[in-house]
C-alpha positions as CSV (number, residue, x, y, z in Angstrom):
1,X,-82.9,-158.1,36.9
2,X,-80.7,-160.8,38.2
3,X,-80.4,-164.5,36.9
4,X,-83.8,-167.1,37.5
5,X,-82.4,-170.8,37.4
6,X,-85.2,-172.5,35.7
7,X,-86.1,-175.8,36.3
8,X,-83.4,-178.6,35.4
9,X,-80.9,-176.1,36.9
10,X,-80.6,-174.2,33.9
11,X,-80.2,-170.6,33.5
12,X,-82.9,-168.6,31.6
13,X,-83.1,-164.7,31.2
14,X,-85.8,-162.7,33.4
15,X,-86.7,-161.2,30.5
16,X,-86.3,-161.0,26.5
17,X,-85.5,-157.5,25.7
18,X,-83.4,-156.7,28.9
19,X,-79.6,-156.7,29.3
20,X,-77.8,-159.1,31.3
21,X,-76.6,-157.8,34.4
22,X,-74.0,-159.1,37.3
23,X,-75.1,-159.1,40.7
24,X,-74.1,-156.6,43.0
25,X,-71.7,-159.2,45.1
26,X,-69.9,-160.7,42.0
27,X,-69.6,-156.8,40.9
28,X,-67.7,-156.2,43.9
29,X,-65.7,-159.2,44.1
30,X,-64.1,-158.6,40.5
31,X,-63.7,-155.5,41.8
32,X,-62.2,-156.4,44.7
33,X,-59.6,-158.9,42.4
34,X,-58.6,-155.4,40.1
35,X,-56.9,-153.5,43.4
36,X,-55.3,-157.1,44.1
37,X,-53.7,-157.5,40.4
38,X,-52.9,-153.5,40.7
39,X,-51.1,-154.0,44.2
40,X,-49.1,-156.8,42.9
41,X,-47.9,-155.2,40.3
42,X,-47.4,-152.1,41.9
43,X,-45.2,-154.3,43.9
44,X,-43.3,-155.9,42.0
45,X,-42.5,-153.4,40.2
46,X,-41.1,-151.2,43.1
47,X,-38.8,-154.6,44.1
48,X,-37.9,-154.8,40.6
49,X,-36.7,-151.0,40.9
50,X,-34.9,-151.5,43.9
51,X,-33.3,-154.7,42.7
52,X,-31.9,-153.0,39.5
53,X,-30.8,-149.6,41.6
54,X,-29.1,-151.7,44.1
55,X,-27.4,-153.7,41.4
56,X,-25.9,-150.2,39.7
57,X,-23.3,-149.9,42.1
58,X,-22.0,-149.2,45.3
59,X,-23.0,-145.6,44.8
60,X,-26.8,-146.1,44.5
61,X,-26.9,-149.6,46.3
62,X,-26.5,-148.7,49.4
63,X,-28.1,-145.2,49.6
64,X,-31.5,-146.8,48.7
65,X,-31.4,-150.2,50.7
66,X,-30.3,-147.9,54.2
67,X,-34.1,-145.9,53.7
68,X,-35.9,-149.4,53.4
69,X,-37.9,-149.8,56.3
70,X,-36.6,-153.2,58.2
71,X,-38.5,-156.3,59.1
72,X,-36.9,-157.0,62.6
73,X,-38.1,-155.0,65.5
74,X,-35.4,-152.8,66.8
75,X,-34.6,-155.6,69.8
76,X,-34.1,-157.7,67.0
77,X,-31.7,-155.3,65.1
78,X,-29.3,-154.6,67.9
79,X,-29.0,-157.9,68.2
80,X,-28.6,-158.4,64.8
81,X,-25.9,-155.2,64.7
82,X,-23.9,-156.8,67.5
83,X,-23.4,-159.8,65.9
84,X,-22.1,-158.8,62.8
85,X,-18.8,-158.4,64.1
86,X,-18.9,-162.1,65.7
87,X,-20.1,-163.6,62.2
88,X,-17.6,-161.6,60.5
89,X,-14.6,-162.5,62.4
90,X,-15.4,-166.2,62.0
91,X,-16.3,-166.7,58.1
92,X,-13.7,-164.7,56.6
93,X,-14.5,-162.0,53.7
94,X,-13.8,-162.1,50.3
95,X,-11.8,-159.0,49.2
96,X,-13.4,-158.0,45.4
97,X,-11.7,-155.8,43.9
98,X,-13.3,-153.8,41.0
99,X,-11.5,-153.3,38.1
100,X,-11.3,-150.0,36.6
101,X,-11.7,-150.1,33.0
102,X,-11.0,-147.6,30.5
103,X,-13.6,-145.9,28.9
104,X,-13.9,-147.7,24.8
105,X,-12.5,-145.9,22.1
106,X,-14.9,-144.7,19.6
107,X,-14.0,-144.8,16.1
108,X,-15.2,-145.4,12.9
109,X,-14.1,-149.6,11.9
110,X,-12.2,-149.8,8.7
111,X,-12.6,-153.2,9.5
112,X,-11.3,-156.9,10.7
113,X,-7.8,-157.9,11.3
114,X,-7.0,-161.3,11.9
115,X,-3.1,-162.6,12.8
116,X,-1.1,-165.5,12.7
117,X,1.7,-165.6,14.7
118,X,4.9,-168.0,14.0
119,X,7.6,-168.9,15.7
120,X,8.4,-169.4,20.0
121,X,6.7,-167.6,22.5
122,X,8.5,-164.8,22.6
123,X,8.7,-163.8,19.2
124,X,4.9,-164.4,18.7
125,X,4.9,-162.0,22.2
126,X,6.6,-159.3,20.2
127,X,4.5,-159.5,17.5
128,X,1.5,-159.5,19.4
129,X,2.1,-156.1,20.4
130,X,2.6,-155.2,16.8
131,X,0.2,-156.0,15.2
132,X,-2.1,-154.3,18.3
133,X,0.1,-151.1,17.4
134,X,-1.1,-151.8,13.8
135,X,-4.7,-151.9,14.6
136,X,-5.1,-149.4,16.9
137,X,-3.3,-146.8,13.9
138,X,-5.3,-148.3,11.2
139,X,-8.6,-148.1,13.0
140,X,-9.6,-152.0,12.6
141,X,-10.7,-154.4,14.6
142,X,-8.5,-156.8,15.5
143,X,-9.5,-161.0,16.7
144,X,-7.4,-162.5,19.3
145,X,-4.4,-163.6,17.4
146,X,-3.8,-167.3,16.4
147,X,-0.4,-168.4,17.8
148,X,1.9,-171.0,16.2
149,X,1.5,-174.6,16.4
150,X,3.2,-175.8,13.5
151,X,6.8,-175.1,14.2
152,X,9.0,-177.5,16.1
153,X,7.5,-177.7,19.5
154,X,4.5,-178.5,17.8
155,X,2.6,-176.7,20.2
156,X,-1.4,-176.7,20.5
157,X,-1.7,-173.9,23.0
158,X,-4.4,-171.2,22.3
159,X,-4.0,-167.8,23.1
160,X,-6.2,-168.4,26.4
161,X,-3.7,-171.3,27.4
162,X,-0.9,-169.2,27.7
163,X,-2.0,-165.1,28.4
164,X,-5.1,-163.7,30.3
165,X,-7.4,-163.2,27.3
166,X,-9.9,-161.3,29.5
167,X,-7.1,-158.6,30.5
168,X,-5.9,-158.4,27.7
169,X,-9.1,-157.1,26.2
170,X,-10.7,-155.0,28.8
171,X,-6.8,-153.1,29.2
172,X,-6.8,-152.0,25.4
173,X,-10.0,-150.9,25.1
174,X,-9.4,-147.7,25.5
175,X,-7.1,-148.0,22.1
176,X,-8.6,-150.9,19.9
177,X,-11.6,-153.0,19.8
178,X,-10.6,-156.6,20.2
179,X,-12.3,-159.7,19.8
180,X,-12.1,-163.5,20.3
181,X,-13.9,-163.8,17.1
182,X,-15.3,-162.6,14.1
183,X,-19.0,-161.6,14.1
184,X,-21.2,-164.2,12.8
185,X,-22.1,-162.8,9.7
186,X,-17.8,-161.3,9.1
187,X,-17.0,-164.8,9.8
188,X,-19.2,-166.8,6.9
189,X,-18.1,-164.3,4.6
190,X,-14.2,-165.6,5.7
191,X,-15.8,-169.3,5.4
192,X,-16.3,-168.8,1.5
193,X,-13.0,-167.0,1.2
194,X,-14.4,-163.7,1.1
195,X,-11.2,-162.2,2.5
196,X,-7.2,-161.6,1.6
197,X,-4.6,-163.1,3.4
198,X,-0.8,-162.3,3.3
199,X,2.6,-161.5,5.0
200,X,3.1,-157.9,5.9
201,X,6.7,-156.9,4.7
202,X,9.3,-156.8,7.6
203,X,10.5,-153.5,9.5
204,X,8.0,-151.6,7.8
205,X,7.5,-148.5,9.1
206,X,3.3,-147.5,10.0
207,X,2.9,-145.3,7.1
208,X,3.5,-148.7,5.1
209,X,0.4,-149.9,6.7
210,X,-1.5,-146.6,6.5
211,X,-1.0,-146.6,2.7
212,X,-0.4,-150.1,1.5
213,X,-2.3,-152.4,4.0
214,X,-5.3,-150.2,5.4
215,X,-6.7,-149.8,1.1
216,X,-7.0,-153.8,1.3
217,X,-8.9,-153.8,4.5
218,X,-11.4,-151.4,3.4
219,X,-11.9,-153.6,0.2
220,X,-12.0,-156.9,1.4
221,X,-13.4,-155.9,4.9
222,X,-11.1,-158.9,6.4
223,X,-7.5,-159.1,5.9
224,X,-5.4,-162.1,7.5
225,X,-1.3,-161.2,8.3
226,X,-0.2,-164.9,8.0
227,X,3.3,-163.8,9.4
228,X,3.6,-161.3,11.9
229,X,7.6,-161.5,13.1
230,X,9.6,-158.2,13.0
231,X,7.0,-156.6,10.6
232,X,7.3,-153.2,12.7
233,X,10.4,-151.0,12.6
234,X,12.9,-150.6,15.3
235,X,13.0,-147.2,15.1
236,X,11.9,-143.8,13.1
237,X,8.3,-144.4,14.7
238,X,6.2,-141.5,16.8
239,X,6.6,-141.7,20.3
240,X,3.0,-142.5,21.3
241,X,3.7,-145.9,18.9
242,X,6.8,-147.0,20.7
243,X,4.9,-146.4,24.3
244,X,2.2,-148.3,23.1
245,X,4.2,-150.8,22.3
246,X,5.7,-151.0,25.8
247,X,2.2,-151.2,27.4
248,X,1.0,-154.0,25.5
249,X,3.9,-155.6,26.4
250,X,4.4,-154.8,30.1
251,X,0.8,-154.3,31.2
252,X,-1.3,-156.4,28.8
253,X,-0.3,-159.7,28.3
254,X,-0.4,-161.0,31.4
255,X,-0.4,-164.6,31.4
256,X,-2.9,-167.0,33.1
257,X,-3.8,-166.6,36.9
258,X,-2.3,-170.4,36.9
259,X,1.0,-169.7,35.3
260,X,1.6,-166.7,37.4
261,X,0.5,-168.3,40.7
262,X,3.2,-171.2,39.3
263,X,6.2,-168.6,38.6
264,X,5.8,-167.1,42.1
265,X,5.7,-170.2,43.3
266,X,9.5,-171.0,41.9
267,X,10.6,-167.7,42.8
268,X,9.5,-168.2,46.4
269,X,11.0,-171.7,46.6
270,X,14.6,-170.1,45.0
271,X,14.7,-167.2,47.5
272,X,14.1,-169.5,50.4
273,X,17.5,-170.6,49.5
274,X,19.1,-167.4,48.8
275,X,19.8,-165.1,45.5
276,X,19.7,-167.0,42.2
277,X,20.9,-166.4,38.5
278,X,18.8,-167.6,35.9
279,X,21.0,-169.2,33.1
280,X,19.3,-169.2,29.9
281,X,21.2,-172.3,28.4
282,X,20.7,-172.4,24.9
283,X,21.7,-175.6,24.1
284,X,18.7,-177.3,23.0
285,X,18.7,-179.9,20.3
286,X,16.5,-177.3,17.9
287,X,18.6,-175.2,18.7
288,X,21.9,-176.6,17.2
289,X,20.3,-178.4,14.8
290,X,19.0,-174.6,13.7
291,X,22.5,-173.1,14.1
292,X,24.6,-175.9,13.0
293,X,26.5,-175.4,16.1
294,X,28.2,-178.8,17.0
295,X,31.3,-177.8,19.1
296,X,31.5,-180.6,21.9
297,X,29.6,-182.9,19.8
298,X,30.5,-186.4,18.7
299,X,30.4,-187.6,14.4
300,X,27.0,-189.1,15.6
301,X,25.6,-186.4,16.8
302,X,26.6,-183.9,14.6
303,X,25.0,-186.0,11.8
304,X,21.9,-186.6,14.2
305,X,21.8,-182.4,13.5
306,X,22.4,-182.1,10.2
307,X,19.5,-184.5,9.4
308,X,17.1,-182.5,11.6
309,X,17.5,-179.2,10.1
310,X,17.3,-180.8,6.1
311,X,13.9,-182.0,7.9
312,X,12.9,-178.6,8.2
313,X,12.4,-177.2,4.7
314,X,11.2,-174.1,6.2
315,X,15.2,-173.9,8.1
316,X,16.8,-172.3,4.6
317,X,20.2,-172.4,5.4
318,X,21.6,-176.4,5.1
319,X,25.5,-176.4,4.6
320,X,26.8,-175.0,7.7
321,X,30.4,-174.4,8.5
322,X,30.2,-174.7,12.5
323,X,34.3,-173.7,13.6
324,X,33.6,-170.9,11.0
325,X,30.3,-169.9,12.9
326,X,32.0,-170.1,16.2
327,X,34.4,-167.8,15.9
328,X,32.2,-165.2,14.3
329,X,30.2,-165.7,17.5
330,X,27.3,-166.9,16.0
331,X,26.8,-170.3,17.9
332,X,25.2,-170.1,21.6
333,X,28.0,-171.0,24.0
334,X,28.1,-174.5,24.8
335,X,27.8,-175.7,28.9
336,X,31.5,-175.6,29.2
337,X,32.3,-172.8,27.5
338,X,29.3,-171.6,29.9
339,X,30.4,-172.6,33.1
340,X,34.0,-171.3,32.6
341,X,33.0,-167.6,31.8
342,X,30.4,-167.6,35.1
343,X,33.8,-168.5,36.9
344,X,35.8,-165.5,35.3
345,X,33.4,-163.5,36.3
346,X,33.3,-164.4,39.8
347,X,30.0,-165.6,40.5
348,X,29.9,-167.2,43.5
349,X,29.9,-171.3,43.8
350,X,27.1,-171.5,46.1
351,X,24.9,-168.9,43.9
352,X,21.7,-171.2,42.9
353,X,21.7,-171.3,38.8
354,X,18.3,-171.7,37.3
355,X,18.2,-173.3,33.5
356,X,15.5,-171.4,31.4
357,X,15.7,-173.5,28.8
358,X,14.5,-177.6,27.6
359,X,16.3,-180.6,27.7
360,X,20.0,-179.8,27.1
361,X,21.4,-181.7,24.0
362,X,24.1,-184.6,25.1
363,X,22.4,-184.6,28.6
364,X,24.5,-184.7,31.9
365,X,27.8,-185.6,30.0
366,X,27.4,-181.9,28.6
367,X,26.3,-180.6,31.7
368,X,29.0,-182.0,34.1
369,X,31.6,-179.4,33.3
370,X,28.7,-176.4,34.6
371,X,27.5,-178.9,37.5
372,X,30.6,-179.4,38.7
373,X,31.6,-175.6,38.9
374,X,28.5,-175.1,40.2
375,X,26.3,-177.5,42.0
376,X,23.5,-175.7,42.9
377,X,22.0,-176.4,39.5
378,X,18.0,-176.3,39.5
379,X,15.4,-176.6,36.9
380,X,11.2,-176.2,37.6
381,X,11.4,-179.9,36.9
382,X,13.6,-180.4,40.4
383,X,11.8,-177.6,42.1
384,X,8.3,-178.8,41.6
385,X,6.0,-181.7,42.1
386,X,5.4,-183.8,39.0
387,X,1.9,-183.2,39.2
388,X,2.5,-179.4,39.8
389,X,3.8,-179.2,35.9
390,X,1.0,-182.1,34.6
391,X,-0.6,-179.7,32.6
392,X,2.0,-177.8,31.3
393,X,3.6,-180.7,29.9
394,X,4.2,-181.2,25.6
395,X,2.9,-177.3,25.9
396,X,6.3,-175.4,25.4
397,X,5.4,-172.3,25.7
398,X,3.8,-172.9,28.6
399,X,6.5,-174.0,30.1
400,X,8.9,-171.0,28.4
401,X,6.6,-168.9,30.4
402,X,7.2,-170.0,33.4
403,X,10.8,-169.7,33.1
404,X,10.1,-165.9,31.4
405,X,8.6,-165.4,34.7
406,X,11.5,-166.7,37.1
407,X,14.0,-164.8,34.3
408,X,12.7,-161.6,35.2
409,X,13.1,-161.9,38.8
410,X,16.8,-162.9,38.9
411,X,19.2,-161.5,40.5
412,X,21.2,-162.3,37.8
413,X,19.9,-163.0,34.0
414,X,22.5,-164.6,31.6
415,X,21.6,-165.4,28.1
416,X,23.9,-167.7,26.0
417,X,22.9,-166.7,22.8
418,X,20.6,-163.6,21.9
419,X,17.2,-165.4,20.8
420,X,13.8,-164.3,21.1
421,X,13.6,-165.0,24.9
422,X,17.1,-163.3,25.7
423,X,15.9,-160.4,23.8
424,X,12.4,-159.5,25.2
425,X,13.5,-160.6,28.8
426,X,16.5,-158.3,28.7
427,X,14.2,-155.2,27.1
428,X,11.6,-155.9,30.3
429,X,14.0,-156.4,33.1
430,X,15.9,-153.0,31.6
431,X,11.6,-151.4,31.8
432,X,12.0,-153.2,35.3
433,X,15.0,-151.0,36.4
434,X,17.7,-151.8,34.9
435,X,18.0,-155.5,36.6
436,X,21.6,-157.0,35.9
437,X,21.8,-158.9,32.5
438,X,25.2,-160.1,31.6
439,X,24.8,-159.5,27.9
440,X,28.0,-161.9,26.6
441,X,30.3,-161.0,23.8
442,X,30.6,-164.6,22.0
443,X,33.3,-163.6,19.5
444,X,35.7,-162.6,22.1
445,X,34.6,-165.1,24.3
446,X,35.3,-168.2,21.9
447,X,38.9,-166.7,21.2
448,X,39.7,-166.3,24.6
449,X,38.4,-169.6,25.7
450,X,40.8,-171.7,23.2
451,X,43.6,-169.6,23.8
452,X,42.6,-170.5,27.7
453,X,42.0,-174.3,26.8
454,X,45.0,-174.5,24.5
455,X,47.1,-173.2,27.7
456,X,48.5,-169.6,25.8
457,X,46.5,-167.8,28.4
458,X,46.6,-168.0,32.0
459,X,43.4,-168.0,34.3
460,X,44.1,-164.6,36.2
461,X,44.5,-163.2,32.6
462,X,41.6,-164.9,31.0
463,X,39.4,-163.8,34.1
464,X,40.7,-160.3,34.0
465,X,40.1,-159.6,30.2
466,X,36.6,-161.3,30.4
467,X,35.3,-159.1,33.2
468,X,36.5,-156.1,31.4
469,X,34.9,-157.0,28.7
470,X,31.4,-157.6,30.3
471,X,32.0,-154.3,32.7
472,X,29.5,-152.2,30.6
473,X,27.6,-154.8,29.3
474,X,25.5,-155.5,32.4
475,X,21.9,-154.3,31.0
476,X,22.8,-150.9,32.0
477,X,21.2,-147.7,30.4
478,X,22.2,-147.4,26.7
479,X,21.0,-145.9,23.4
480,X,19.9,-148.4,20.6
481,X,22.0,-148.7,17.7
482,X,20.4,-147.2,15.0
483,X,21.6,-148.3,11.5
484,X,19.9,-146.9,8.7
485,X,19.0,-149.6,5.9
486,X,19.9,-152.5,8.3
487,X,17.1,-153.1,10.2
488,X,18.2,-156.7,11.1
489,X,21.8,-155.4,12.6
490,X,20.8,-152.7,14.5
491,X,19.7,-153.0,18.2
492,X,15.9,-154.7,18.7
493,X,13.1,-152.6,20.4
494,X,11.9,-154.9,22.6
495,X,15.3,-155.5,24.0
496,X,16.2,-152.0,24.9
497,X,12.9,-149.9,24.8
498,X,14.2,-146.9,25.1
499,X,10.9,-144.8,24.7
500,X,9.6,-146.0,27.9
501,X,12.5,-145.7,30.1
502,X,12.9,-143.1,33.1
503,X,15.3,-140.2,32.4
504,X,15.9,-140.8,28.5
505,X,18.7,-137.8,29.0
506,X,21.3,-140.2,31.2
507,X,21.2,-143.2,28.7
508,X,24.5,-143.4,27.4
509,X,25.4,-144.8,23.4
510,X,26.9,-147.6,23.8
């Protein structure tokens, strides 16, 4: 029975004991709306598909989006097909390129490593590839490491300021799981000092770390290396460390798009103008100060030096004896001392030099003797715009990396003292090929440049026994010095790493 509508509009029953029943239309209507609801779906469902097949890849993408059947009539597509190459030529393509990453390295965690490196940007570099060595043998997982900003520069770069933290990542994850940070619940445990921290003991060798430093790990779960400089040996490690080592260093860290795109920018601008030698000029007030080198210097300056490095408790050695340190060749060779051994060894006057380095101590008084001799002196402060270097400026190691950059395309790379930087940029320009680095000999180079300045020495002599002496020590191939017990005197792996050079069987011991 269907429904009566009594009388005031309201709906009564037909009858008391029977069922209610819809009409035959409104039967066929909802029926009608269930094939609608299951056709939407259905659709949907087959767009979602083809969205998420095409979105797989390039492999699947493509193969299921050619069988679609098109909207445009086949007038419409020929059209369509011929004016592709119109619309192409005039809005021009981006070219993505698809990095190939690595497949992850599966292991069991021991656990969460967290560093803090100290010191410039070079020594925090070498450390960096360290302490990834460290992790990837130890099985841990290791945070993006914390770089320095309490030492003189005072810098308050972060990792991501200065290398490509991205790349660096994705091209290890095939030997360590790295993160930017600590999971949430690792990192409230290290909030209420659930967690050890300490210094790692220098040139220790990985079983150090296997046995000593890997026990604390699995018992805290987070250990902090609060120091990480020189804490891996030089040498007596397995091959697969040292070349690990090497790739973190040369492949890895990469630094950020816009301090690359700003290096190649210098090195365009400098071989515009012909073949260049960077000079890394040493000379920096931190740097004397450091040394107690003050040969050149006036009484105030030399005091001005002495009070900056008793304002650096952390600087241990105070009484310096700096004609004593000199002739030991400990000191970095001042900028006429400098420009006098570029002229022994014949380097041409109109040969652009570069200064890798900060503001030179005593300013153009000190420089005029190097100047003079060679006046083609440039910095990336006379290069660039002022608003080119904006925001690199109070951010040294920014600006160190730009120079680290236009150091290891030189034609020429001549370090006055053997620091961090001289030390990694000669180690990657010998992984580079074996690029010329004039690696100087400071002792003799002091004793012949008094007996020069005093007048016991004539200049064909001086120049003669100075380009001798720098004949074989042009960054050629070479063994490292290996002494036993001495860690500290013996040649650094990251300037000569021999592992990862071609044909180990021609270097020579030198």
């Amino acid at each position: 029975m269907g429904w009566k509508v009594a009388p005031g509009g309201k709906a009564a029953a037909a009858g008391a004991g029977e069922k209610l029943r819809f009409p035959a239309s409104s039967a066929a209507a909802r029926s009608r709306m269930k094939l609608w609801v299951v056709r939407a779906t259905t659709t949907v469902l087959l767009w979602t598909c083809v969205v998420q097949l095409t979105a797989v890849g390039d492999t699947w993408g493509p193969r299921v989006l050619k069988g679609w059947p098109s909207c445009l009539t086949a007038p419409e597509e020929e059209a369509a097909a011929a004016a592709l190459p119109a619309a192409a030529a005039a809005r021009p393509q981006p070219v993505v390129e698809k990095a190939v990453l690595p497949p992850k390295r599966i292991y069991r965690n021991n656990g969460y490593l967290m560093v803090s490196c100290n010191g410039g940007l070079n020594q925090m570099r070498a450390a960096i590839c360290d302490m990834v060595v460290i992790a990837r043998y130890l099985n841990v997982t290791l945070v993006v490491p914390e770089l320095d900003k309490t030492s003189f520069w005072n810098d308050p770069s972060e990792f991501q300021d200065i290398f490509d933290v991205e790349h660096f990542i994705t091209s290890l994850r095939g030997e360590v799981r790295i993160l930017r940070e600590l999971p949430p619940r690792v990192k409230r445990r290290v909030e209420l000092g659930m967690f050890h921290s300490m210094p790692p003991i220098s040139w220790s060798d990985i079983s150090y770390y296997q046995n000593q430093i890997l026990p604390l790990i699995r018992k805290y779960k987070v250990l902090h290396l609060n120091r990480t400089d020189a804490r891996l040996a030089n040498n007596g490690l397995p091959i697969e460390i040292q070349k690990l080592r090497c790739r973190v260093n040369y492949a890895s860290l990469r630094f950020t798009p816009q301090i690359e795109e700003l290096g190649k920018r210098v090195i365009r601008i400098l071989r515009q103008n012909g073949p260049f030698l960077v000079l890394h000029l040493r000379y920096e007030m931190d740097m004397l100060a450091f040394s107690g080198c003050t040969q050149g210097c006036s009484n105030e300056e030399a005091e001005e030096l002495t009070r900056m490095r008793y304002a650096y408790p952390w600087w241990k050695e105070k009484v310096i004896d700096s004609d004593l340190k000199r002739k030991d060749g400990l000191c970095p060779l001042t900028p006429e001392e400098t420009a006098l051994v570029l002229r022994a060894l014949d380097i041409d006057r109109s040969m652009q030099i570069y200064i890798a380095a900060g503001e030179i101590y005593g300013g153009k008084r000190r420089m005029a003797a190097l100047t003079s001799a060679y006046p083609n002196v440039v910095r990336k402060e006379t290069l660039l715009e002022p608003s080119d270097l904006m925001f690199f400026q109070n951010h040294s190691s920014q600006m160190a990396a730009l120079d680290y950059l236009v150091s290891l395309e030189s034609d020429i790379f001549v370090p006055t003292y053997d620091g961090n930087m001289a030390k990694v940029v000669e180690g990657h320009r010998r992984f580079m090929g074996f690029k010329k680095t004039v690696l100087l000999d400071r002792k003799l180079i002091v004793e012949l440049v008094d007996r020069y300045t005093n007048g016991s020495l004539q200049w064909d002599v001086f120049s003669s026994l100075i380009k001798a002496a720098h004949a074989k020590r042009m960054g050629s191939a070479s063994k490292r010095t290996v002494i036993p017990d001495r860690p500290k005197e013996e040649d650094y792996f990251y300037a000569n790493p021999q592992e990862c050079l071609q044909d180990l069987d021609l270097l020579q011991t030198s």
